[in-house]
C-alpha positions as CSV (number, residue, x, y, z in Angstrom):
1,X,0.0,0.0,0.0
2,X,1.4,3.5,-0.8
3,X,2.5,5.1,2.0
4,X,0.6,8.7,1.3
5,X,-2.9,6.9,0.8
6,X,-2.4,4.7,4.1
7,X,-1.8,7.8,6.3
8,X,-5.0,9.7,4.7
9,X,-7.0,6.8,5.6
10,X,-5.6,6.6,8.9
11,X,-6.6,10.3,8.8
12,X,-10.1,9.7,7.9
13,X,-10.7,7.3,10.2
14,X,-9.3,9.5,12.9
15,X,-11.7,11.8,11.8
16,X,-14.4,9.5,11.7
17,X,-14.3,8.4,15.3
18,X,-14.1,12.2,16.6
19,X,-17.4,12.9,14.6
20,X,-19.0,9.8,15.3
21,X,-18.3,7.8,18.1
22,X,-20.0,9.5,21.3
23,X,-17.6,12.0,23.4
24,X,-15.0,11.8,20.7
25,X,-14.9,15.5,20.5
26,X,-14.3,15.4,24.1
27,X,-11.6,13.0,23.6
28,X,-10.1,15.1,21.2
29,X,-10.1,18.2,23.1
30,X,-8.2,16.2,26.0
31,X,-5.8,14.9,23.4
32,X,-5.0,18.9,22.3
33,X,-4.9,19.5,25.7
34,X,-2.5,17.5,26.3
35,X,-0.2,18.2,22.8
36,X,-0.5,21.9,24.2
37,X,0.8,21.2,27.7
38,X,3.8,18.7,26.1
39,X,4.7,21.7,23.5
40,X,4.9,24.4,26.7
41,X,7.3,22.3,28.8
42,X,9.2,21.7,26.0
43,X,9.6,24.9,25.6
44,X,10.1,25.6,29.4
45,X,12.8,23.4,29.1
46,X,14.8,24.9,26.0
47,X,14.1,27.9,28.4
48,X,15.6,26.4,31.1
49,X,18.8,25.1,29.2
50,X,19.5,28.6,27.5
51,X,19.3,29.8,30.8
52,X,21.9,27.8,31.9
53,X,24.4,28.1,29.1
54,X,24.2,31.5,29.4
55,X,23.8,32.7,32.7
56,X,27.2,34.8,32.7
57,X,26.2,36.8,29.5
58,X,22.9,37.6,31.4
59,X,24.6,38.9,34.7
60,X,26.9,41.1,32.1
61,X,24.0,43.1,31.0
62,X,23.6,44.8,34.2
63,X,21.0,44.9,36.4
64,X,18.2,47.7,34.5
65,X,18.3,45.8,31.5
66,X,18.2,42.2,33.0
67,X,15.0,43.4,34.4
68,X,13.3,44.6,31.4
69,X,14.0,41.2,29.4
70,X,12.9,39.1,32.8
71,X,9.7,41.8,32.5
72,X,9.5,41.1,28.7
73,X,9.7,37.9,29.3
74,X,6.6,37.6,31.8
75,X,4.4,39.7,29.6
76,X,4.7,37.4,26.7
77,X,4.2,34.5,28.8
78,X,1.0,36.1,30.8
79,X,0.0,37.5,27.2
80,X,0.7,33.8,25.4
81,X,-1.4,32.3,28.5
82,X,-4.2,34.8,28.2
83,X,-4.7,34.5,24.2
84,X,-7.9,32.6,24.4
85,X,-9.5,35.7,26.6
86,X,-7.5,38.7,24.8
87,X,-9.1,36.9,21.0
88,X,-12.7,37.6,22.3
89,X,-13.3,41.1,21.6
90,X,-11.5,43.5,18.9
91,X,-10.0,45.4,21.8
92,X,-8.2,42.5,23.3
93,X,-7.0,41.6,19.2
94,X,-5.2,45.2,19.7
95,X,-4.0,44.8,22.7
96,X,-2.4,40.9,22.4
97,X,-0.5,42.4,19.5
98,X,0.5,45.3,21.1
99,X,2.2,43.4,24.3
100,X,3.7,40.5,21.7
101,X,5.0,42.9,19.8
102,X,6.5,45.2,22.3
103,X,7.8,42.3,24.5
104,X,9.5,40.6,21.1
105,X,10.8,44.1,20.6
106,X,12.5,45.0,23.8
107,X,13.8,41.4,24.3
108,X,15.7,41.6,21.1
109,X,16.8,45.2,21.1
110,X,18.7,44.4,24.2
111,X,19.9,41.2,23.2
112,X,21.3,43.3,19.8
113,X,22.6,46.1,22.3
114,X,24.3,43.4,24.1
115,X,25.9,41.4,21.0
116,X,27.3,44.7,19.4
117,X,30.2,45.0,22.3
C-alpha cells in the first residue's frame, strides 16, 4: 500500500471516530490539551537550558536591562497564556498584539545592544 494513501485513511478514520463515536470530540479536546501542555514544557525546558548556558552573558547586561527582558519575558508569557481571553473582543485583538510585539521588541533590542560590544 502507498505510503501517502495509508496515512490519509488513517486520517479519515481519525476523523471519523471524533465525529462519530459518542464524546470523541471530548476525547479530542483532551488529546489537544495534552499536545499543548507537552509543547509548553518543551519549551520551558529549552528555556531552562539557554538559561543555563548563558547565565554569565545575562549577569553582564547589568541589572536595569536584566529586568526589562525578565519583564518582557513575563508579559509574553501572561500574554501567550491569556490569548484565548484577549481573541474575544476587537480590543483584546489590539491589545495581544501590542504586548507581543512590544515584548518581542524589547527582548531583542537588548539582546542586539548586548551582541554589538
Amino acid at each position: 500500500m502507498n505510503p501517502t494513501v495509508r496515512n490519509v485513511a488513517i486520517i479519515a478514520v481519525l476523523a471519523a471516530m471524533v465525529a462519530i463515536l459518542p464524546g470523541g470530540g471530548t476525547g479530542a479536546s483532551v488529546v489537544l490539551a495534552a499536545l499543548y501542555l507537552f509543547f509548553l514544557a518543551a519549551l520551558v525546558w529549552v528555556a531552562a537550558v539557554m538559561y543555563r548556558e548563558h547565565r554569565g552573558s545575562l549577569y553582564l547586561l547589568g541589572d536595569g536591562k536584566r529586568a526589562l527582558l525578565y519583564s518582557a519575558a513575563g508579559v509574553l508569557a501572561v500574554t501567550l497564556t491569556a490569548t484565548n481571553k484577549l481573541w474575544g473582543t476587537p480590543a483584546g485583538e489590539i491589545a495581544w498584539l501590542v504586548l507581543v510585539g512590544a515584548s518581542v521588541y524589547v527582548g531583542f533590542s537588548i539582546i542586539w545592544a548586548a551582541r554589538r560590544y
